[in-house]
C-alpha positions in Angstrom: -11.2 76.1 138.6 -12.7 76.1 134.7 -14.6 78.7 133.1 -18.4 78.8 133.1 -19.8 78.7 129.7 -22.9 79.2 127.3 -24.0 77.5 124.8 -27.1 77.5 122.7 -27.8 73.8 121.5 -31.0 73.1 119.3 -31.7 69.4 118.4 -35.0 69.9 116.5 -36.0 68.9 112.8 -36.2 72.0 111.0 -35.2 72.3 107.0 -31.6 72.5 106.2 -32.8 76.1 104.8 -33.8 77.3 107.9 -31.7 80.4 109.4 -32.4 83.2 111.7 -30.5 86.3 112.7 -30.8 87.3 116.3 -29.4 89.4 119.2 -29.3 88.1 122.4 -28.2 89.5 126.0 -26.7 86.8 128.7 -26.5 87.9 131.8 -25.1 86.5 134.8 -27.4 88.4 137.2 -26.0 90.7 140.5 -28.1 89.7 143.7 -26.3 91.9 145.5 -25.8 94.6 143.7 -27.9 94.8 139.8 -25.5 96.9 138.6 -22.5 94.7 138.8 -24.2 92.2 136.8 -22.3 90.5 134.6 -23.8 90.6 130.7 -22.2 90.0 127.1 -23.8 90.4 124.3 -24.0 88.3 120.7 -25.0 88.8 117.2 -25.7 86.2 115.0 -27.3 84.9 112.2 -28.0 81.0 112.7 -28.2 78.6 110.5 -30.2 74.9 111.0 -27.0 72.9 110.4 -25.6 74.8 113.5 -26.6 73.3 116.4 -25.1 75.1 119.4 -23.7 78.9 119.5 -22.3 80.7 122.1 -19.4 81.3 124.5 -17.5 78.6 125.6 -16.2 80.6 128.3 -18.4 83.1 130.0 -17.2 83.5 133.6 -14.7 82.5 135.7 -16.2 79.7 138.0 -13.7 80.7 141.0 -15.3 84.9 140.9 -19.1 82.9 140.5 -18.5 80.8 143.3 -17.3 83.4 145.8 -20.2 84.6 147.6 -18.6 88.2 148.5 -18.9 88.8 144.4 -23.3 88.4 144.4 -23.8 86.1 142.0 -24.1 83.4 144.2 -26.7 83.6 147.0 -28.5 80.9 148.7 -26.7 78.2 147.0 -28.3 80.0 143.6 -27.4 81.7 140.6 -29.7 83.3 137.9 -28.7 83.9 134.5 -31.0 85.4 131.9 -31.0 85.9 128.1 -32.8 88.9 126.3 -33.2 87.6 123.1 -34.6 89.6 119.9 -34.8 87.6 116.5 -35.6 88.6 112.9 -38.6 86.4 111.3 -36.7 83.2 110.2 -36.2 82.1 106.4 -36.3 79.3 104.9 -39.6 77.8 106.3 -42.9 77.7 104.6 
């Protein structure tokens, strides 16, 4: 079975000067057990003719799937993102 992946994808008009620089936390969230939780981290400055950002492979769909791991309970997941972001440039 494929990967499970993240991706960031912003579709608004903004100006083409427009960037940000941000840290964000994703994490694929333990129900069982919070301290297996499964969390990567990214740094990145974007930029407004950059859509989407992210990983295109986050977590194995087979390990998310199996309810033994926690991840899946109750026919649900839960994934968070912590993000912290700079004031943005390029915008009046």
């Amino acid at each position: 079975m494929p990967d499970a992946g993240l991706i960031r994808a912003c579709f608004n008009t903004i100006p083409e000067s427009w960037s940000c620089k941000a840290t964000a936390q994703l994490v694929l969230v333990n129900q069982l057990l919070a301290e297996k939780s499964f969390k990567k981290e990214i740094k990145h400055r974007f930029f407004a003719k950059e859509n989407d950002w992210g990983f295109s492979i986050f977590k194995n769909w087979n390990e998310i799937l199996n309810t033994e791991n926690g991840f899946l309970v109750n026919d649900t997941i839960i994934v968070e993102a912590h993000v912290v972001a700079e004031a943005p440039h390029g915008v009046a």
